[in-house]
mmCIF file as Biopython writes it, N, C-alpha, C and O atoms, coordinates in Angstrom:
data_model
#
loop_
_atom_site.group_PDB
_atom_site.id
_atom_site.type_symbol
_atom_site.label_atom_id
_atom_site.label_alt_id
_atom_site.label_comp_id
_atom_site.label_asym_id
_atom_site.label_entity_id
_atom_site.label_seq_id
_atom_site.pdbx_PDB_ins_code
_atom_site.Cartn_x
_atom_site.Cartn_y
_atom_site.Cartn_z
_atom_site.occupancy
_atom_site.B_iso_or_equiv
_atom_site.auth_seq_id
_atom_site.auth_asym_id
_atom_site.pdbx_PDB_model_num
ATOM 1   N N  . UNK A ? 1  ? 3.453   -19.227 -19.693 1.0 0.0 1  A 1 
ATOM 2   C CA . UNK A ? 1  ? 2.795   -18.998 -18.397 1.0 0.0 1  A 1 
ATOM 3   C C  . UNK A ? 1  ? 3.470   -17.838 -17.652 1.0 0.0 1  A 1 
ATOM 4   O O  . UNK A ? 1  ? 2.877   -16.840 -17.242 1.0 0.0 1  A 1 
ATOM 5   N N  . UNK A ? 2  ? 4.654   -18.062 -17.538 1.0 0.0 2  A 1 
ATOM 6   C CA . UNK A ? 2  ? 5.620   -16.805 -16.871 1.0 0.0 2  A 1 
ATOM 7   C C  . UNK A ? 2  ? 5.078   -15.546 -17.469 1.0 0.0 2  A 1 
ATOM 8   O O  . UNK A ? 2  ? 4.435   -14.803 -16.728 1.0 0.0 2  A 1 
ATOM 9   N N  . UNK A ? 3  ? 5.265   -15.211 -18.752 1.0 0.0 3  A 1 
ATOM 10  C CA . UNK A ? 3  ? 4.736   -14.020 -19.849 1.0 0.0 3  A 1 
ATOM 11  C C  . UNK A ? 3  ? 3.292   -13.702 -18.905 1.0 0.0 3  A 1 
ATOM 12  O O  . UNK A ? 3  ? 3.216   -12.777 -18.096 1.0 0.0 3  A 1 
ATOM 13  N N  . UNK A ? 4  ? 2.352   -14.533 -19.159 1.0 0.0 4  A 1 
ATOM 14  C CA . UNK A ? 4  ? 1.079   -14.544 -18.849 1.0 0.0 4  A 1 
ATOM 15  C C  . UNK A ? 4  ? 1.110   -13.452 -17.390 1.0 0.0 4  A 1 
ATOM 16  O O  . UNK A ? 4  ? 0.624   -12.322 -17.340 1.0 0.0 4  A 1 
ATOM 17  N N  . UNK A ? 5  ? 1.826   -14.180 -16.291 1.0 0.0 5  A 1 
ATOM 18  C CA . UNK A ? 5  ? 1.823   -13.465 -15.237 1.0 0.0 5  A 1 
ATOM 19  C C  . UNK A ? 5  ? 2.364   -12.282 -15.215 1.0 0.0 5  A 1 
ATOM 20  O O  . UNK A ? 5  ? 1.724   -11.394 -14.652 1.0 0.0 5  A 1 
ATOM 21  N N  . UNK A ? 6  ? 3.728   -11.947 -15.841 1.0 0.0 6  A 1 
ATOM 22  C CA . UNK A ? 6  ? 4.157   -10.568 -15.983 1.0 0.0 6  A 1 
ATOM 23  C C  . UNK A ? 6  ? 3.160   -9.863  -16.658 1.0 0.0 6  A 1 
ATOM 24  O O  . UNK A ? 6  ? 3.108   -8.678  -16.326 1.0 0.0 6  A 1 
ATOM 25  N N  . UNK A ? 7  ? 2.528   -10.139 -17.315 1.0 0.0 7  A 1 
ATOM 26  C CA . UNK A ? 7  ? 1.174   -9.136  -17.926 1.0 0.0 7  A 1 
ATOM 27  C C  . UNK A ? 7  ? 0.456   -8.635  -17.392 1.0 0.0 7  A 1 
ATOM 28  O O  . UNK A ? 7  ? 0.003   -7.494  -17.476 1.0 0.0 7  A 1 
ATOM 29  N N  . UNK A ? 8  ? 0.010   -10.518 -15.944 1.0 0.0 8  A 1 
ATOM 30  C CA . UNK A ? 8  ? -1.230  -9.213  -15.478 1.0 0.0 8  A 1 
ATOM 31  C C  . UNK A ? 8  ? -0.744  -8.658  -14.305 1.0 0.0 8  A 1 
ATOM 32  O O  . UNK A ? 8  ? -1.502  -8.375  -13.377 1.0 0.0 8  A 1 
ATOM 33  N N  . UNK A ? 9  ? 0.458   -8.478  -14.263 1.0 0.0 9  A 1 
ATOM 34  C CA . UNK A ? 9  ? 1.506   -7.816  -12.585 1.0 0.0 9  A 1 
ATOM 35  C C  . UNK A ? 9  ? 1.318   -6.691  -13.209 1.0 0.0 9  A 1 
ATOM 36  O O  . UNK A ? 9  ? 0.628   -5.888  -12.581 1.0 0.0 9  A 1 
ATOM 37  N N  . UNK A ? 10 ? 1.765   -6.290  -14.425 1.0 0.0 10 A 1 
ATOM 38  C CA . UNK A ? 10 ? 2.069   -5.114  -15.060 1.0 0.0 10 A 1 
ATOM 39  C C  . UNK A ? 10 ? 0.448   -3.977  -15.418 1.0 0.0 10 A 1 
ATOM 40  O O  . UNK A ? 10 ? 0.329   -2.767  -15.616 1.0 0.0 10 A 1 
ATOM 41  N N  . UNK A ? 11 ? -0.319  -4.854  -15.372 1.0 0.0 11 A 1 
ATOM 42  C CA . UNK A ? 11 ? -1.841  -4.826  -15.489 1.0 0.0 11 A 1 
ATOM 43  C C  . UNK A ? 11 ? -2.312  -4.064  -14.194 1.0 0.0 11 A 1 
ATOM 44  O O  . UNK A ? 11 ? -2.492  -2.847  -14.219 1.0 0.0 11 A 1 
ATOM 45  N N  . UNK A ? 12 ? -2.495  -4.777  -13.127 1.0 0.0 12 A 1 
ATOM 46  C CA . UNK A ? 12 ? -2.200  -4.602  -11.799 1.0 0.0 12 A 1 
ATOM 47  C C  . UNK A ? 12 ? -1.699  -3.374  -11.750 1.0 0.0 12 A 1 
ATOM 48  O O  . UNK A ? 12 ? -2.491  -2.438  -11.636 1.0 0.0 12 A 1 
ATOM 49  N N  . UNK A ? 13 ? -0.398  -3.143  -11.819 1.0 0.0 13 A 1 
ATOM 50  C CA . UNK A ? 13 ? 0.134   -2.194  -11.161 1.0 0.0 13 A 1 
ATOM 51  C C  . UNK A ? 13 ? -0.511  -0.662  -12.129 1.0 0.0 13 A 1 
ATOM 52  O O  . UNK A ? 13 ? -0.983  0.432   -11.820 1.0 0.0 13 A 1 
ATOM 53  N N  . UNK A ? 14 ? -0.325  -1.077  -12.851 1.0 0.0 14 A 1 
ATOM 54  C CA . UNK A ? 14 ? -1.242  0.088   -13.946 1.0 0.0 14 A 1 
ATOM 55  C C  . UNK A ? 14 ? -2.200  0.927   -13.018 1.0 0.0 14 A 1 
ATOM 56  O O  . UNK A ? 14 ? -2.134  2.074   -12.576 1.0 0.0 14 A 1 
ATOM 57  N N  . UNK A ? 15 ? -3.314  -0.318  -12.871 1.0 0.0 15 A 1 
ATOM 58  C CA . UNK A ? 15 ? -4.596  -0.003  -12.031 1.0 0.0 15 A 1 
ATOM 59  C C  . UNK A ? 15 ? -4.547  0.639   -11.045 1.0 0.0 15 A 1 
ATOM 60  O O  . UNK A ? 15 ? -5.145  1.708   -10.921 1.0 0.0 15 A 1 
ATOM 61  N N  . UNK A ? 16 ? -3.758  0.064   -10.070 1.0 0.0 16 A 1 
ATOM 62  C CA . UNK A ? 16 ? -3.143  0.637   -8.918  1.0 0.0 16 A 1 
ATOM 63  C C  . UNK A ? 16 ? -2.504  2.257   -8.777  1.0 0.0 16 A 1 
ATOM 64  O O  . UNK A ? 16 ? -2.621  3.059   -7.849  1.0 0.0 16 A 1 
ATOM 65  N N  . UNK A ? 17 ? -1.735  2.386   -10.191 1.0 0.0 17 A 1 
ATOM 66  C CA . UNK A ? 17 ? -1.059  3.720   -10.298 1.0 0.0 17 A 1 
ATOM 67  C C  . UNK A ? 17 ? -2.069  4.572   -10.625 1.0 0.0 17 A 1 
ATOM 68  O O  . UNK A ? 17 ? -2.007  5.755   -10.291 1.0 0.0 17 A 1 
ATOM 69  N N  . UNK A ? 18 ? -3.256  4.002   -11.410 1.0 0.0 18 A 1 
ATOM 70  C CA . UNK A ? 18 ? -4.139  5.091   -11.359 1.0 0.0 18 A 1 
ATOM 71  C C  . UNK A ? 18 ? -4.875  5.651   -10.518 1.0 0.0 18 A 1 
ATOM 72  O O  . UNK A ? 18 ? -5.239  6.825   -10.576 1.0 0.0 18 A 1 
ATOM 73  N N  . UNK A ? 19 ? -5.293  4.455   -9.236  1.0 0.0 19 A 1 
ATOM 74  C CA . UNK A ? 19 ? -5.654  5.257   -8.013  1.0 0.0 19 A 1 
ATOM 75  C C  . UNK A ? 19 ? -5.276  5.859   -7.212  1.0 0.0 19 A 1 
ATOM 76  O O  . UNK A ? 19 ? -5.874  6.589   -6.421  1.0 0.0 19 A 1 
ATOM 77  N N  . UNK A ? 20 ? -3.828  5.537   -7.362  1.0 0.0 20 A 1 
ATOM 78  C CA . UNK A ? 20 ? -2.599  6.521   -6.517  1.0 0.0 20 A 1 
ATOM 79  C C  . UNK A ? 20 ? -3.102  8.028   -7.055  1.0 0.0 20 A 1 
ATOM 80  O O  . UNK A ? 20 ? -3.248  8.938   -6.239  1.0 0.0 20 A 1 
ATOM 81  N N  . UNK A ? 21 ? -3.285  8.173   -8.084  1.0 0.0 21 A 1 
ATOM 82  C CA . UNK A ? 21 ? -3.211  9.166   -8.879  1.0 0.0 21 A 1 
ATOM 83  C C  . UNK A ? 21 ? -4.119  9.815   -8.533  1.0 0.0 21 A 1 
ATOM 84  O O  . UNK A ? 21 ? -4.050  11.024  -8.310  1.0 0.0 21 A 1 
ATOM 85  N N  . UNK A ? 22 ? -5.367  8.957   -8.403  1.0 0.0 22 A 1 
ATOM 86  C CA . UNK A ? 22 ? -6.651  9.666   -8.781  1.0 0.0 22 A 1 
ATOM 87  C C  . UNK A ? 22 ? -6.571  10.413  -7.032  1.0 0.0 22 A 1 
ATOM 88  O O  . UNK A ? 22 ? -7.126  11.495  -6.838  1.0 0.0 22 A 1 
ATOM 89  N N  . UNK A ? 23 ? -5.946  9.799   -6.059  1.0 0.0 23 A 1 
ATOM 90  C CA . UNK A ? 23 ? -6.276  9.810   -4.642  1.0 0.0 23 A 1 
ATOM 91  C C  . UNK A ? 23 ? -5.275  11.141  -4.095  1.0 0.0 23 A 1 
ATOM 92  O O  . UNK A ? 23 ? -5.442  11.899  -3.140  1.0 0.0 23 A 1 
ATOM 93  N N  . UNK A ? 24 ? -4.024  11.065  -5.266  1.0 0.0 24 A 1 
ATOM 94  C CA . UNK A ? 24 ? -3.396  12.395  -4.806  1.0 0.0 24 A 1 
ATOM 95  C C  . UNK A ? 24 ? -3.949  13.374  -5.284  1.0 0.0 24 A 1 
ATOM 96  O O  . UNK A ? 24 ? -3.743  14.437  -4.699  1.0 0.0 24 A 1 
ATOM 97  N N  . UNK A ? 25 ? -4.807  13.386  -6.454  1.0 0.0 25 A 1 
ATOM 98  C CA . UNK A ? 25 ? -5.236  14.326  -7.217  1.0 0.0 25 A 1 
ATOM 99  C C  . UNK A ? 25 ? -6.529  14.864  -6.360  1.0 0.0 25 A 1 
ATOM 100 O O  . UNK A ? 25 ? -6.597  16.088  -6.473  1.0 0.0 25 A 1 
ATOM 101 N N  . UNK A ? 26 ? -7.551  14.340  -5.558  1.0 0.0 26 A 1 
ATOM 102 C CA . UNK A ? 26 ? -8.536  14.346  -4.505  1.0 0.0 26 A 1 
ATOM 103 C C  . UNK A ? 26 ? -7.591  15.374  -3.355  1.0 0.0 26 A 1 
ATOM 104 O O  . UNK A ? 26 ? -7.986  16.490  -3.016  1.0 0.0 26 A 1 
ATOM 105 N N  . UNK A ? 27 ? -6.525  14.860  -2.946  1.0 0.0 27 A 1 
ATOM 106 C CA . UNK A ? 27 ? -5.956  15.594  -1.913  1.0 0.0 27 A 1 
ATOM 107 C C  . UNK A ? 27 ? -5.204  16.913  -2.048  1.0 0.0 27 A 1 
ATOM 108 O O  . UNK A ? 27 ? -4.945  17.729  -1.163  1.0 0.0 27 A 1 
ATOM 109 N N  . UNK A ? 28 ? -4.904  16.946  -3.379  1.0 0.0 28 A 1 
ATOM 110 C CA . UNK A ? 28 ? -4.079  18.445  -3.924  1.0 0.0 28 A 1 
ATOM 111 C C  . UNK A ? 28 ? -5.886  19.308  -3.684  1.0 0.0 28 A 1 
ATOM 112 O O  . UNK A ? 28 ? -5.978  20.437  -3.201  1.0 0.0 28 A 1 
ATOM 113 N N  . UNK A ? 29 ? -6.882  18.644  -4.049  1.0 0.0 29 A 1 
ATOM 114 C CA . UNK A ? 29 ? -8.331  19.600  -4.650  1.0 0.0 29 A 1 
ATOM 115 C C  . UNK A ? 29 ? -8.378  19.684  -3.167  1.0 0.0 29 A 1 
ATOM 116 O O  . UNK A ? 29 ? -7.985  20.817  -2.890  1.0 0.0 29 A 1 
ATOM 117 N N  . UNK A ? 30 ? -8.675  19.018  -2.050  1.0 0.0 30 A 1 
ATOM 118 C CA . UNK A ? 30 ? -8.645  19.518  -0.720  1.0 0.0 30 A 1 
ATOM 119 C C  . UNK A ? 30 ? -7.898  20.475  0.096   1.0 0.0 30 A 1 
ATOM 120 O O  . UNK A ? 30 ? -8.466  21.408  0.664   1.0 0.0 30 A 1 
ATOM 121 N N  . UNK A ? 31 ? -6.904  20.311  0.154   1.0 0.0 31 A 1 
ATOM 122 C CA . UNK A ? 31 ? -5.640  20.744  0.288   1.0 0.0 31 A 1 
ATOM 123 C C  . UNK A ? 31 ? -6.040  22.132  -0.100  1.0 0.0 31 A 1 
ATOM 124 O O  . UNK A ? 31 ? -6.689  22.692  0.784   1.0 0.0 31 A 1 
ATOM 125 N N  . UNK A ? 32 ? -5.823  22.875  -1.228  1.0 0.0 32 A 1 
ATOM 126 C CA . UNK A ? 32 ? -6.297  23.852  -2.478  1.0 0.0 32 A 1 
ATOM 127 C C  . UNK A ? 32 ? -7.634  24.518  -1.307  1.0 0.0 32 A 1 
ATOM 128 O O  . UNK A ? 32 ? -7.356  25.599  -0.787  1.0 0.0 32 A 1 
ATOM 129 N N  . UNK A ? 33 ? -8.578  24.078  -1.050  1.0 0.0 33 A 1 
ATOM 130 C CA . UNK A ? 33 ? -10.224 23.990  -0.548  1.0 0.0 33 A 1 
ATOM 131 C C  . UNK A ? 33 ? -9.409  24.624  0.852   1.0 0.0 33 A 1 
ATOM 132 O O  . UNK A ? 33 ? -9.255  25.833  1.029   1.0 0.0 33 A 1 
ATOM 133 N N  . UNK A ? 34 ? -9.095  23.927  1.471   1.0 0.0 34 A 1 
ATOM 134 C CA . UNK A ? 34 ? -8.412  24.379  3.035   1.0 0.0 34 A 1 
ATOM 135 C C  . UNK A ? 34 ? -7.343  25.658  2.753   1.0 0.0 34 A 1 
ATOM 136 O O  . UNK A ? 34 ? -6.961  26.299  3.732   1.0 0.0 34 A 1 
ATOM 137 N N  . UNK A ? 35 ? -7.044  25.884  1.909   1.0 0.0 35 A 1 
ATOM 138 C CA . UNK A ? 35 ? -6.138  27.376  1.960   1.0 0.0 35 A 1 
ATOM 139 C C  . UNK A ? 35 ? -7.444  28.013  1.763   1.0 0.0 35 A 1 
ATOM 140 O O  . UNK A ? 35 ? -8.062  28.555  2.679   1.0 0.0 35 A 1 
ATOM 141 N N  . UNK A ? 36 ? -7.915  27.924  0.363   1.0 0.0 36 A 1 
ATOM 142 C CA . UNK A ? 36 ? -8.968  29.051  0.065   1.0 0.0 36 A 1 
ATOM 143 C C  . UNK A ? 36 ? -10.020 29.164  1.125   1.0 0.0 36 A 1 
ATOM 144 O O  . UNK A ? 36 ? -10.734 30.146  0.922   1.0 0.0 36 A 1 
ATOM 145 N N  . UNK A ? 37 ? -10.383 28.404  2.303   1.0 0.0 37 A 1 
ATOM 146 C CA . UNK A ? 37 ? -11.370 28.865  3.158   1.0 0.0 37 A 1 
ATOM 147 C C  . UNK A ? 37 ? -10.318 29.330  4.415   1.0 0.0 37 A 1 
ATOM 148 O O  . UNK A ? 37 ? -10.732 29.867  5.443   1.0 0.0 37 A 1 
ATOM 149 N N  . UNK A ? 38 ? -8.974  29.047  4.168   1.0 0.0 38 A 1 
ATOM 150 C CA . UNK A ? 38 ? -8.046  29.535  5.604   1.0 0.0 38 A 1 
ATOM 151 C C  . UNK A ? 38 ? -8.234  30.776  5.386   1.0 0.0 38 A 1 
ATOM 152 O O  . UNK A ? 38 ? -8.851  31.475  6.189   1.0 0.0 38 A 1 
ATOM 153 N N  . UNK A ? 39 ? -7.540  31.412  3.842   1.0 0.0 39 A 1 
ATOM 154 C CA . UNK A ? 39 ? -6.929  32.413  4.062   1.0 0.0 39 A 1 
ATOM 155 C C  . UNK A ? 39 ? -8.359  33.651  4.048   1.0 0.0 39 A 1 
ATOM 156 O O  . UNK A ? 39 ? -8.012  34.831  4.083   1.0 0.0 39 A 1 
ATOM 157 N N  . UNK A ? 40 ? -9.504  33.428  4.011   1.0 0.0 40 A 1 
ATOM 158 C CA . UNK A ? 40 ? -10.091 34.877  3.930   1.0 0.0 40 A 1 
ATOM 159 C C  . UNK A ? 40 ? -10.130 34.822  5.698   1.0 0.0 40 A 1 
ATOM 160 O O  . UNK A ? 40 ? -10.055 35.925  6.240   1.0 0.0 40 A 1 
ATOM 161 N N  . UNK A ? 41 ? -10.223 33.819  6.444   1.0 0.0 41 A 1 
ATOM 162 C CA . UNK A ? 41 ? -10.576 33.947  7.664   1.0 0.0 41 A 1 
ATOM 163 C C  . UNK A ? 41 ? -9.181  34.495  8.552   1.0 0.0 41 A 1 
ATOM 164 O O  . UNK A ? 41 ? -9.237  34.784  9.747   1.0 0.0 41 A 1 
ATOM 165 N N  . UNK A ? 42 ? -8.026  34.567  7.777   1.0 0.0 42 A 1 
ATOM 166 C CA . UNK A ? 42 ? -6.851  35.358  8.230   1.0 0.0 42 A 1 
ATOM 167 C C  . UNK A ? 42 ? -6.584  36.398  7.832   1.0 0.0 42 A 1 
ATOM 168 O O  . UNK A ? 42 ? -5.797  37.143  8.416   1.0 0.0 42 A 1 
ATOM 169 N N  . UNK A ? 43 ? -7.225  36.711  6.659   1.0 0.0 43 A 1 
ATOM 170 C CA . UNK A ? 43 ? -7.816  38.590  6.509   1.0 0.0 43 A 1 
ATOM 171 C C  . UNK A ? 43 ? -8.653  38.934  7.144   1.0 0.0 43 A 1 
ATOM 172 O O  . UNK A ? 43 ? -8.961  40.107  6.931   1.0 0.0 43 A 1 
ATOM 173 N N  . UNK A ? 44 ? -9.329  38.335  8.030   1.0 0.0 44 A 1 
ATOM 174 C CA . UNK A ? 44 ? -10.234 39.080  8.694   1.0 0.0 44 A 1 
ATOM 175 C C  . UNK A ? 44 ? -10.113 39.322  9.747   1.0 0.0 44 A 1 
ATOM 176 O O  . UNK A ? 44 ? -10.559 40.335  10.285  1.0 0.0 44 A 1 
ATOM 177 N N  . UNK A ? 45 ? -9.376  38.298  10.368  1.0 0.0 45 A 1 
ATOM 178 C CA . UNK A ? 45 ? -8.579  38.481  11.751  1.0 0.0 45 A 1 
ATOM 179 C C  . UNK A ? 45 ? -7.822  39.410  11.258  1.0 0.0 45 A 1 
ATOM 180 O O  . UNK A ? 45 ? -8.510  40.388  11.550  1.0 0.0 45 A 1 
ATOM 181 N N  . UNK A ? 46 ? -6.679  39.936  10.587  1.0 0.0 46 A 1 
ATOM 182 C CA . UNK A ? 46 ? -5.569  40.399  10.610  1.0 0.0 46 A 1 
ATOM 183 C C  . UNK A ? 46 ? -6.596  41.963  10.529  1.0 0.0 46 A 1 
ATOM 184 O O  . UNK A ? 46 ? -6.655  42.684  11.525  1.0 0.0 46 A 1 
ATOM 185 N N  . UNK A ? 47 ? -7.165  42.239  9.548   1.0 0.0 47 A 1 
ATOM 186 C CA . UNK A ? 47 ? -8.235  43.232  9.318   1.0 0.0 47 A 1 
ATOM 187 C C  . UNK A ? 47 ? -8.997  44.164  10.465  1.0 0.0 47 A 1 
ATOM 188 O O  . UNK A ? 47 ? -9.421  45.320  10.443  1.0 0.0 47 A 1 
ATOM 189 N N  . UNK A ? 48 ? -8.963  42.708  11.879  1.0 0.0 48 A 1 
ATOM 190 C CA . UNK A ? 48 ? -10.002 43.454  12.666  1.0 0.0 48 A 1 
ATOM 191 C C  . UNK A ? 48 ? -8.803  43.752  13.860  1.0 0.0 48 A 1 
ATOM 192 O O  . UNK A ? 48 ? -9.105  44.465  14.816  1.0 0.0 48 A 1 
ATOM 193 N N  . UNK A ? 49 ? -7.480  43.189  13.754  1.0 0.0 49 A 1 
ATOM 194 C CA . UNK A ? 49 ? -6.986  43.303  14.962  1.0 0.0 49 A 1 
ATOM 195 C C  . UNK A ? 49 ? -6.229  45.115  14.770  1.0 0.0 49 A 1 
ATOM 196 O O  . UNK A ? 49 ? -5.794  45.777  15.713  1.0 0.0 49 A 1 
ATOM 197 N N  . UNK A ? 50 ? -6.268  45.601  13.159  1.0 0.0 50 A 1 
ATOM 198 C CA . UNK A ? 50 ? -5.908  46.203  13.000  1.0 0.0 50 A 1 
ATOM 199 C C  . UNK A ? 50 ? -6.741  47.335  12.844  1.0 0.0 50 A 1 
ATOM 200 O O  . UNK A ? 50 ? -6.249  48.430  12.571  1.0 0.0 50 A 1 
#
């Protein structure tokens, strides 16, 4: 029975690590999305002040 439960803890946490994963991996692709639309709009400022 003990065995049994360490299996599905270990099961569990598996699952869990993969949504960690999947959820940092969502936020690096955002993250990534927010530079690439920052930075043309700070060449253009920098562009026009100059």
């Amino acid at each position: 029975m003990e065995l049994g439960a360490f299996r599905n803890r270990n099961t569990v946490r598996k699952r869990y690590d993969r949504k960690e994963t999947a959820r940092s991996a969502q936020v690096v692709r955002l993250q990534g999305m927010n530079r690439a639309a920052v930075r043309p709009d700070a060449t253009m400022r920098t562009s026009t002040t100059i």
